[in-house]
C-alpha positions in Angstrom: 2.3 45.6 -8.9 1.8 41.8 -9.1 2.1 39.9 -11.8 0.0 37.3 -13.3 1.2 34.3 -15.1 -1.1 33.5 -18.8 -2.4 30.3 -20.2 -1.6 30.4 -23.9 -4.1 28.8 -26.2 -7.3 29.2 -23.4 -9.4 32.2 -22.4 -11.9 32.4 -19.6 -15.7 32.5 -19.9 -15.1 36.4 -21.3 -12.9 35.6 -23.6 -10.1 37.0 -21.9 -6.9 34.6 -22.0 -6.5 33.0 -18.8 -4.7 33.1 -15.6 -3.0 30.4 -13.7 -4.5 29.8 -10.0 -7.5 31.8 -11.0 -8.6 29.8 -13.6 -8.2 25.8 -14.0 -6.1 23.4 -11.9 -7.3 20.5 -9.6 -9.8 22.2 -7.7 -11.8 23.3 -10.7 -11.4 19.6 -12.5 -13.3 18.6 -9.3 -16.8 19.8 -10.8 -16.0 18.0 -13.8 -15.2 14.7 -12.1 -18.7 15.6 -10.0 -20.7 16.2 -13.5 -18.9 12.7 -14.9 -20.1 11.0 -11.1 -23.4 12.1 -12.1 -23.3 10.7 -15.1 -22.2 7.5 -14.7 -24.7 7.4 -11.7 -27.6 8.0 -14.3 -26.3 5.7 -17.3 -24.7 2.8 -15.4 -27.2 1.0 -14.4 -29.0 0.9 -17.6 -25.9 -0.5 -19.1 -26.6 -3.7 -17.0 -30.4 -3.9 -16.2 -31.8 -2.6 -19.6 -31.8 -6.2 -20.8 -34.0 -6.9 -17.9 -36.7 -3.9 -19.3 -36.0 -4.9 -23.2 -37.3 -8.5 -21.6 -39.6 -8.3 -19.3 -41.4 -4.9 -20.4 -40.7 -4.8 -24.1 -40.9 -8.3 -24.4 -37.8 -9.2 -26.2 -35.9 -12.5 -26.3 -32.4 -12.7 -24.7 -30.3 -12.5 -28.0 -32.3 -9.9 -28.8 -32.8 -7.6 -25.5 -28.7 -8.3 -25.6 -28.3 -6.9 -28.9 -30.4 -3.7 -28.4 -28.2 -3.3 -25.3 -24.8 -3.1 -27.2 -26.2 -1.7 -30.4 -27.3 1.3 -27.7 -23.8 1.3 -26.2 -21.9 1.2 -29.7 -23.9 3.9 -31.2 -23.9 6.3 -28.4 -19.7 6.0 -28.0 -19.6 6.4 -32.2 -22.0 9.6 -31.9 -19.1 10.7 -29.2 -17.1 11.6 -32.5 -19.4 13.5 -34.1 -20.2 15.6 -31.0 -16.0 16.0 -30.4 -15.7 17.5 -34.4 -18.7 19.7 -33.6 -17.3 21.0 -30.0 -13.5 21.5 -31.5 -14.9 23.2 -35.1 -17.9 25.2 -34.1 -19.3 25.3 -30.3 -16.9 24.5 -28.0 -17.0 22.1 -25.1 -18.2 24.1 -22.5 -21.6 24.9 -24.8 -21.6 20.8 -26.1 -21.8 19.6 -22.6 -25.1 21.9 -21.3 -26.3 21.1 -24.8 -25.7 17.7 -24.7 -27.3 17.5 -21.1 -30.4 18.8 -22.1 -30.9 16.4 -24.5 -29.6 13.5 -22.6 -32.5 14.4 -19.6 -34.9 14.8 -22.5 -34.5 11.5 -23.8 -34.7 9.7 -20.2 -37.8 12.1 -19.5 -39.8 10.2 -22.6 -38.9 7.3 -21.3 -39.8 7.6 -17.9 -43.6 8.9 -19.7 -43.4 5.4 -22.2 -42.7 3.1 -18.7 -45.5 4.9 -16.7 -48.2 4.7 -19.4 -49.9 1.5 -20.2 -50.8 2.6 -23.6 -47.2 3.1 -24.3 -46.1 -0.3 -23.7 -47.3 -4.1 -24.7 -49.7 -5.8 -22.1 -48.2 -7.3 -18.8 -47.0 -10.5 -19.7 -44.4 -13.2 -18.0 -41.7 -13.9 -20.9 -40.2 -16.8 -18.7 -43.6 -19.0 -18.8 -43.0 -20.9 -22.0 -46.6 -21.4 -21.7 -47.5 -17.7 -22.2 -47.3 -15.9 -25.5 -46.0 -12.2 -25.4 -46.4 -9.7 -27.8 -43.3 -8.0 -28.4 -43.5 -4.1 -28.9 -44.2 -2.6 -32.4 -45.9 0.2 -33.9 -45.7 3.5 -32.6 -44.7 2.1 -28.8 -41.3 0.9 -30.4 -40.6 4.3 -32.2 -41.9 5.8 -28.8 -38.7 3.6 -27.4 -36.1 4.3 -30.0 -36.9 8.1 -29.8 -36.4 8.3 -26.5 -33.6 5.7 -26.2 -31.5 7.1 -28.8 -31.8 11.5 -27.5 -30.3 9.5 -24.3 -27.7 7.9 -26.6 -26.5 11.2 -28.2 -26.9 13.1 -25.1 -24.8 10.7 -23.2 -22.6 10.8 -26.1 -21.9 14.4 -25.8 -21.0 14.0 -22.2 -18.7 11.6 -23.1 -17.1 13.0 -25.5 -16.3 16.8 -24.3 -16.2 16.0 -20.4 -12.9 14.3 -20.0 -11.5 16.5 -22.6 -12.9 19.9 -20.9 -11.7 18.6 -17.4 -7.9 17.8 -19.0 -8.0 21.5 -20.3 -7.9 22.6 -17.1 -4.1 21.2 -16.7 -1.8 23.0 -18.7 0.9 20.0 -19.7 3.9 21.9 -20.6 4.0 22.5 -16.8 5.6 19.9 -14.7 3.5 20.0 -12.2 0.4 20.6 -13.8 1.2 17.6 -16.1 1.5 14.8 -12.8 -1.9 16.5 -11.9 -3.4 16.0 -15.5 -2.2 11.9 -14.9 -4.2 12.2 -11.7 -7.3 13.5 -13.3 -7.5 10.8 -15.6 -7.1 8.3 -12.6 -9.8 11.0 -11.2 -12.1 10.0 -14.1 -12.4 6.0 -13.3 -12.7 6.9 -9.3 -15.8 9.3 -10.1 -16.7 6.6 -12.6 -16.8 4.4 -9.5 -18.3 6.2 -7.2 -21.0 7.7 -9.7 -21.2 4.3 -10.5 -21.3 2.3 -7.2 -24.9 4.7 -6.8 -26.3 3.7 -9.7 -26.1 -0.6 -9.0 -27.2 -0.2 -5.9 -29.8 2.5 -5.3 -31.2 3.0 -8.8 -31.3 -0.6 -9.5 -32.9 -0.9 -6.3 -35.2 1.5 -7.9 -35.9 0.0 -11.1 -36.2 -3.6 -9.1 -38.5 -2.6 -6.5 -40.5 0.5 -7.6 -40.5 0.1 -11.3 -38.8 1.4 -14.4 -40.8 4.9 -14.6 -39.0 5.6 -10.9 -35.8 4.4 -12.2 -35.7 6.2 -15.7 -37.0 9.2 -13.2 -34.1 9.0 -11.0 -31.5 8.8 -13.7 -33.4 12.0 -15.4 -32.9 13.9 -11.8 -29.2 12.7 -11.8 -28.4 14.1 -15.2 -30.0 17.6 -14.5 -27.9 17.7 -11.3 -24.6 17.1 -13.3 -25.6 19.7 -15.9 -26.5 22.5 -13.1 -22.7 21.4 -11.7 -20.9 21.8 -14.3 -22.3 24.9 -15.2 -21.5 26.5 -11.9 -18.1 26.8 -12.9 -18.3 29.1 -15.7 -15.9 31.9 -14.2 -13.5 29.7 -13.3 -12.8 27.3 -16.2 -9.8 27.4 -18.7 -12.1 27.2 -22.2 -10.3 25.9 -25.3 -11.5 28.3 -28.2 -13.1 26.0 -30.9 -10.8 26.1 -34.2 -12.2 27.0 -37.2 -9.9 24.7 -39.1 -10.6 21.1 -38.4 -7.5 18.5 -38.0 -9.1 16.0 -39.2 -9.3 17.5 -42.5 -5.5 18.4 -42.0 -5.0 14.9 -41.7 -7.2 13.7 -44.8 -5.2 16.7 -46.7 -1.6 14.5 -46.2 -3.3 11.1 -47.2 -4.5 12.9 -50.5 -1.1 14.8 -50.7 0.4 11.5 -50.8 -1.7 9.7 -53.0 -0.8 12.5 -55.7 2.7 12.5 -55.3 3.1 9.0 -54.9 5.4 8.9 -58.2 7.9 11.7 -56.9 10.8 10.8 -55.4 12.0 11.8 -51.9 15.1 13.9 -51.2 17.9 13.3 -49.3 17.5 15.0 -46.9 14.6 15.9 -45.2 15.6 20.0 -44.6 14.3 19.7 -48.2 10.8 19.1 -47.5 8.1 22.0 -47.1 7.4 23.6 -43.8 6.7 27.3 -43.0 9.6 29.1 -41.2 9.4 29.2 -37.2 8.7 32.7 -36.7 5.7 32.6 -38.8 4.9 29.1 -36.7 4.8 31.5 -33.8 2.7 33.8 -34.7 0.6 31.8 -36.3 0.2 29.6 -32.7 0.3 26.3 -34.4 2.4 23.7 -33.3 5.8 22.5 -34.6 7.5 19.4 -35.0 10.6 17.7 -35.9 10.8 15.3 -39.4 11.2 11.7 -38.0 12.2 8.4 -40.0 9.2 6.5 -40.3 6.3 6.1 -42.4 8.3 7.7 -44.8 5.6 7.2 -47.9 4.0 9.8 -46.3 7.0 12.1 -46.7 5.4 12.7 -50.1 2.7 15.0 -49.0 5.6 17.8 -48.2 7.8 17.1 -51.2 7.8 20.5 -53.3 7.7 19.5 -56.6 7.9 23.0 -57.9 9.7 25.5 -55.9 9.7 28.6 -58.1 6.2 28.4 -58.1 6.2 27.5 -54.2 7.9 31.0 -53.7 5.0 32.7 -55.8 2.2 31.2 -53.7 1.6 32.3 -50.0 -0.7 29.9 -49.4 -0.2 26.2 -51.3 -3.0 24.1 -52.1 -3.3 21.8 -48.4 -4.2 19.3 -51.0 -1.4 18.9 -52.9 1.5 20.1 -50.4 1.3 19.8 -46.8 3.9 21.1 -43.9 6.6 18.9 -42.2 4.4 19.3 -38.5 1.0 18.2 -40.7 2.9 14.6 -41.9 4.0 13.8 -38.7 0.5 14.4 -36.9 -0.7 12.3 -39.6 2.0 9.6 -38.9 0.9 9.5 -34.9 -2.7 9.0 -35.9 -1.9 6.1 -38.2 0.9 5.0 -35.9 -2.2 4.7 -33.4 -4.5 3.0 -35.3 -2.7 -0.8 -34.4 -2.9 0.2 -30.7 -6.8 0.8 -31.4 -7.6 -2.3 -33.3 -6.2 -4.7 -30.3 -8.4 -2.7 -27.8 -11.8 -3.4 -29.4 -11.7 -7.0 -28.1 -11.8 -5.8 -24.4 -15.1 -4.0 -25.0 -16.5 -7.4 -26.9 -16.1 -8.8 -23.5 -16.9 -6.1 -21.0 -20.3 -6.4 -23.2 -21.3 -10.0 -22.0 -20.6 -8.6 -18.2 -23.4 -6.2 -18.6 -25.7 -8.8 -20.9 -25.3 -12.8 -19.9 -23.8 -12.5 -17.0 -26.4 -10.4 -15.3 -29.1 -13.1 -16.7 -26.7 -15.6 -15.1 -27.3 -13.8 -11.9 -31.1 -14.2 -12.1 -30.8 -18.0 -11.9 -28.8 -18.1 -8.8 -29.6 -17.4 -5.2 -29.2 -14.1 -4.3 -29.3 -14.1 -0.6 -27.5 -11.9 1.6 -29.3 -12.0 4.9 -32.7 -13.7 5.4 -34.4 -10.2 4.1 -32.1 -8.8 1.5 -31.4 -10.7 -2.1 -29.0 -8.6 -4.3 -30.5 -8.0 -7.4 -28.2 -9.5 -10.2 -27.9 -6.2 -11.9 -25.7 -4.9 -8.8 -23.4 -7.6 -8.7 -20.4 -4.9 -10.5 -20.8 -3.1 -6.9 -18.2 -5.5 -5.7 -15.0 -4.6 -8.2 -16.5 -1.2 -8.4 -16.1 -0.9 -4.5 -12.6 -2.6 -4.6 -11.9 0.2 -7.3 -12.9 3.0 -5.1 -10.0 2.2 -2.8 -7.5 0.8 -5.3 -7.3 3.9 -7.6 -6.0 6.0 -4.1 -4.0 3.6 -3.6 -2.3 3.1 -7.0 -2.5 7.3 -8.1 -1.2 8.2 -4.3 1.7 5.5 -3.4 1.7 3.2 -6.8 2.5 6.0 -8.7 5.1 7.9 -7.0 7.0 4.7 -6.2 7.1 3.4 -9.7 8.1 7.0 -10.6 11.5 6.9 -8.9 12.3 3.7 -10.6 11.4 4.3 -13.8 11.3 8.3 -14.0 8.5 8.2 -15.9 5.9 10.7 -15.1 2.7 8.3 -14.9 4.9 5.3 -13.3 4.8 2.8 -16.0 4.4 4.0 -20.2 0.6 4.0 -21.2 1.7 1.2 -23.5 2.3 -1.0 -20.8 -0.5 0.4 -18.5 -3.3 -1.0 -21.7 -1.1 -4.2 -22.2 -1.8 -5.2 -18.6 -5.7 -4.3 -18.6 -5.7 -6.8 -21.8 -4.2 -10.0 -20.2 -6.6 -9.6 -17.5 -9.5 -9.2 -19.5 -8.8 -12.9 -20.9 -8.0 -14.1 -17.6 -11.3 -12.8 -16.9 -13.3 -14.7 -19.6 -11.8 -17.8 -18.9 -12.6 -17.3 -14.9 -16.7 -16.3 -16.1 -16.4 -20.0 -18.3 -14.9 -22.2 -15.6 -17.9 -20.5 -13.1 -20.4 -21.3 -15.9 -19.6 -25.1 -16.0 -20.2 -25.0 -12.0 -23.1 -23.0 -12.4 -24.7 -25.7 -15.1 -23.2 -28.6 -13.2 -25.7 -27.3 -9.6 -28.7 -26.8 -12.3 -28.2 -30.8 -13.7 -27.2 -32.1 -10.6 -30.8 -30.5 -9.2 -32.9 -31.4 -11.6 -33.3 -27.2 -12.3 -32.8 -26.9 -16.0 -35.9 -25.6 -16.6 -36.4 -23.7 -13.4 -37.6 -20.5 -13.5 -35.0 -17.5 -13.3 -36.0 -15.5 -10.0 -38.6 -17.7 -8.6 -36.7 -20.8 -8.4 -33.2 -19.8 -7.6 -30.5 -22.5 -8.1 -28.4 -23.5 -5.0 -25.6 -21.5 -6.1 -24.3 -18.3 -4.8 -24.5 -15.1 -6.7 -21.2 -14.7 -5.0 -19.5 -17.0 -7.4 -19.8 -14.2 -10.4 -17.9 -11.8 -8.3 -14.7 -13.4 -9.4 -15.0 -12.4 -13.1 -16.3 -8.6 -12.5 -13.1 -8.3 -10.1 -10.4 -9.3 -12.3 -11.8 -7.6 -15.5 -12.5 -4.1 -12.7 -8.8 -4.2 -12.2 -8.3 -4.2 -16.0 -10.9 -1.6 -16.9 -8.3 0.1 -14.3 -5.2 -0.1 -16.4 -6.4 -0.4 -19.8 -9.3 2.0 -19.8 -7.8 5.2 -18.1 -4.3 4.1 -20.1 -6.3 4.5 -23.4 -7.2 7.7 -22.5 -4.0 9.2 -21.4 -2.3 7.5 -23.9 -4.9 9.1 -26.7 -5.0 12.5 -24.8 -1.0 12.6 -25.2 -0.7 11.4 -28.2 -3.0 13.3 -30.4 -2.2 16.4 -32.0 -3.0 19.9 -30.4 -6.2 20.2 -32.7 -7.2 17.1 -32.0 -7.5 16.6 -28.1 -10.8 16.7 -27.6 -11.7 14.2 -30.5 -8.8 11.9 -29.0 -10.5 11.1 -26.4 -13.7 9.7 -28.3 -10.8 7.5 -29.7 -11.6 5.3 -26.2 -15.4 5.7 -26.3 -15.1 4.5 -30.5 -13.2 1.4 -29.1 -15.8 0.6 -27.3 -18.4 1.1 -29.9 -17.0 -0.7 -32.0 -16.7 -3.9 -29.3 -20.2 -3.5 -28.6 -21.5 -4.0 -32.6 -19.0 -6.9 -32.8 -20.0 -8.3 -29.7 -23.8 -8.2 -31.2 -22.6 -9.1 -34.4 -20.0 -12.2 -32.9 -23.9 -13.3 -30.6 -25.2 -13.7 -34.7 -22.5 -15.6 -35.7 -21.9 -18.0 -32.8 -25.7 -19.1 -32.7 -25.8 -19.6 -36.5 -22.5 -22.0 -36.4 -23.5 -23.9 -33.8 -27.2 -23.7 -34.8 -27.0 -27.9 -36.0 -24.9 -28.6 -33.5 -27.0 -28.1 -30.6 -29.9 -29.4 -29.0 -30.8 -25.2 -28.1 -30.4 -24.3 -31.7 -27.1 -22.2 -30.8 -24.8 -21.5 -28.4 -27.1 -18.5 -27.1 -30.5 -19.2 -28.2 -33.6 -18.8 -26.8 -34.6 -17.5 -23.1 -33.4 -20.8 -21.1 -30.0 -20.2 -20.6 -29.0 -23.2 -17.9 -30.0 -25.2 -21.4 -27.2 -22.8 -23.5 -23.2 -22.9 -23.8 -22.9 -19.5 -22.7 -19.5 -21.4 -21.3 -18.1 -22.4 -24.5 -18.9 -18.5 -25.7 -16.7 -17.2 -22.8 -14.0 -20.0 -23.7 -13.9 -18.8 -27.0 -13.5 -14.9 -25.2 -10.5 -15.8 -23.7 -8.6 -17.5 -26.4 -9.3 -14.8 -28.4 -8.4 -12.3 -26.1 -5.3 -14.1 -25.7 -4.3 -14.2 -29.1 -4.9 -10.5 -29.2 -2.8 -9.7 -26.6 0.1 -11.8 -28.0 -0.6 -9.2 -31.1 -0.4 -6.1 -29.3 2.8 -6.9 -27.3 4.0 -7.1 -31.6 2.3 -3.7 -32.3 2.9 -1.9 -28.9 6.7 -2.9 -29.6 6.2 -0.9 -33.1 5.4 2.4 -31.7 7.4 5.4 -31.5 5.8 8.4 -29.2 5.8 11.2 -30.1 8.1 14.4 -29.3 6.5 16.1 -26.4 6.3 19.9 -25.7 8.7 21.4 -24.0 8.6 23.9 -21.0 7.8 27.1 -22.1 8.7 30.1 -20.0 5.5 31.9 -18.4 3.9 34.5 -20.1 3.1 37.4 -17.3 1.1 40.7 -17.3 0.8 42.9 -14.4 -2.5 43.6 -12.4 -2.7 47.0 -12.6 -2.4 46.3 -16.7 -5.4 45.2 -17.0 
């Protein structure tokens, strides 16, 4: 009779708990990575050309177009969250991601129908002719646009959200070998970023350049409906994590209010004294357990029992008022994290000038490859995203490993240090992007081209040049990126790994609304003190500071990073599960 070795805590698509090499591992992640490919292939290159659309279709002005842009990007990685608590409470993963598909294709489907219609859209108009006066959309087109712009924002958010958290289910890491494999499927995630990714700025801005947005939005509608029909094809083999009816992020609201009302009572001596169920019952009950530890101790409180008599008579205390040991210290972790979160919001703030200004540089410049070809400005990230493609190999493959026998560390180097890296070159970056700006200004003055047209009269000044600042800040996307994910992922507690990973995506929203927010503010403080009206105002950028804006990036990314290498230093991780002897059950048993 052979035996078969169980999966504790995920079923397959029966219900049934499931089974180690028949369900999960590598091989299955591999559809998920192909889904994510698809993904990225679709959404990409809307990231960086949908300023071009806001502008010359919607008729927008730069600050503006650049504002929708991030106010787009912040609110689909904030709607991530919401489609995590949903997936871990109620539905599941497995269900969010074919829901959140649908609705993602949906939303790219109405706005394929707005770009192909006339009657959808404002008349035909050049925005870059100061001469000609363009009516900006309004009415029913613009709800036409925010309908359709925002189902792909909550569909793309879903994806987002449960995808990476669905793949990492498939890794089981109280294995050791299964847990090197979940550190390579998070390294997996960037590569099919990359190659997903490496499609979408070259043939689908090709696309949108060439043959016009209603192909474009059309392509990325196909792409979508492919990733969905992927995924799905591996239903009978996936590992599933079984929604929870309790949610942990009530759990953890229930030791902050615990706390608050005991805030007067004063802690024991020794921490054997505070409340948690017995072990056996923790077993049974197949929730986690974990030792008291020293810090944050104000938050101890939640777990003092005031009364024990009455303790003894109650089965079930009020969550509200009395919490277990395990329930503080998740709630320590998360607010342990929340330092490490703040610092990585800046990176986002200046990932989200890459995808705005920087492409608008690239319309000003020449863009000639050979005598026939011009790269359209849009696909410029192709070249860090290429480098990327044979980097991550490189670094998961020999990196890795080699760092791993000096260090012992699983992943090579602590996720700490993995982010802390990503962040210094992010400034580097900005301040690279600043000095190419001055040169880029410099050939427009020196040429008599400050009011030259962006496309028609291209400046004697290689596209080329921009390459510099997408390849440093690639390489820290890289380590800070896929390090906030694995970091998250491994950090969160056990009801909470799906929703950790939205902890990267909220990040990012939240750089996005500041870097639209930080576009506001610049232009209104410099408003009187240039001849412009602001740093970033108006359409004629060779006649903005768009140099000083990047300057002012990089000190400030600087400044951040010397203030996480404070808060990283902080940090305690926490305990990690041990290796738990294999549950087996024969064949024949079944």
């Amino acid at each position: 009779m052979q035996e078969e070795e169980l999966i504790d805590g995920k079923v397959d698509w029966r219900g049934r708990t499931a089974v180690r090499h028949k369900h999960g591992g590598m091989k299955v992640s591999l559809l998920v990575l192909g889904a994510f490919a698809f993904e990225n292939m679709a959404t990409l290159s809307l990231a960086v050309n949908l300023v071009s659309y806001f502008i010359g279709v919607m008729h927008f002005d730069l600050a503006g177009a650049a504002n929708m842009v991030t106010n787009f990007a912040g609110v689909s990685y904030i709607l991530s969250i919401v489609v995590a608590v949903i997936a871990d409470t109620w539905i599941g993963r497995y269900k969010s991601v074919l829901i959140s598909g649908f609705i993602e294709c949906l939303g790219l489907v109405l706005l394929t129908i707005q770009a192909h219609r006339p009657n959808l859209k404002p008349a035909l108009c050049n925005p870059t002719d100061i001469t000609s006066v363009c009516e900006k959309v309004k009415g029913k087109q613009e709800a036409f646009l925010f309908i359709g712009l925002y189902l792909l924002a909550f569909g793309s958010a879903g994806l987002k959200a449960c995808l990476p958290s669905h793949g990492a289910d498939q890794f089981d890491e109280r294995n050791p070998k299964e847990a090197k494999q979940m550190s390579s499927f998070f390294n997996g995630l960037l590569l099919a970023l990359c190659i997903g990714g490496s499609v979408s700025l070259t043939f689908n801005v090709w696309i949108q350049d060439s043959k016009g947005w209603d192909w474009g939005f059309g392509v990325s509608a196909i792409a979508i409906a492919c990733a969905t029909i992927l995924f799905a094809s591996g239903l009978s083999l996936y590992r599933i994590h079984v929604a929870q009816k309790a949610n942990a992020i009530i759990e953890l609201l229930q030791v902050y209010t615990a706390a608050i009302r005991n805030i007067n009572l004063p802690l024991p001596a020794d921490s054997e004294e505070l409340y948690e169920i017995e072990q056996d019952k923790e077993a049974a009950l197949e929730k986690e357990f974990l030792p008291h530890r020293n810090t944050l101790r104000f938050l101890d409180k939640a777990a003092i029992k005031a009364n024990d008599v009455q303790l003894e008579k109650q089965e079930n205390p009020n969550p509200w008022k009395l919490c277990r040991v395990t329930q503080v210290e998740n709630a320590k972790v998360i607010l342990s994290m929340i330092p490490i979160f703040c610092c990585t919001i800046i990176m986002t703030l200046c990932l989200a000038q890459l995808q705005t200004f920087s492409v608008q540089q690239g319309f000003t410049m020449d863009r000639k490859i050979t005598k026939n070809f011009h790269i359209p400005p849009a696909s410029l990230p192709i070249l860090p995203v290429a480098f990327l493609i044979i980097i991550i190999p490189f670094y998961d493959r020999i990196c890795v490993p080699l760092l791993r026998k000096f260090t012992g560390i699983p992943t090579g180097i602590t996720h700490l240090q993995r982010i802390g890296v990503g962040l210094v070159l992010s400034s580097i970056s900005m301040a690279i992007a600043a000095i190419v700006e001055v040169k880029r200004k410099n050939v427009a003055r020196d040429n008599n081209m400050l009011d030259a047209i962006p496309g028609l009269q291209p400046l004697p000044f290689s596209i080329f040049w921009l390459s510099f600042q997408y390849f440093v800040f690639g390489i820290a996307d890289m380590f800070t990126y896929v390090g906030l994910l694995e970091f998250f992922y491994s950090q969160a507690p056990k009801g909470l790994k799906s929703t950790s990973t939205c902890f990267l995506w909220s990040s990012m929203a939240l750089g996005y609304f500041l870097s639209s927010i930080m576009v506001q503010i610049v232009n209104r403080a410099t408003k009187n003190h240039t001849a412009s009206g602001g740093w970033l105002a108006g359409n004629n950028i060779n006649r903005n500071h768009l140099n000083l804006f990047y300057l002012l990036l990089s000190v400030l990314s600087l400044i951040n990073f010397f203030a996480y290498l404070f808060v990283s230093k902080m940090y305690k991780y926490r305990p990690q599960p041990q290796p738990q002897a294999p549950t087996v059950k024969g064949v024949d048993s079944q």
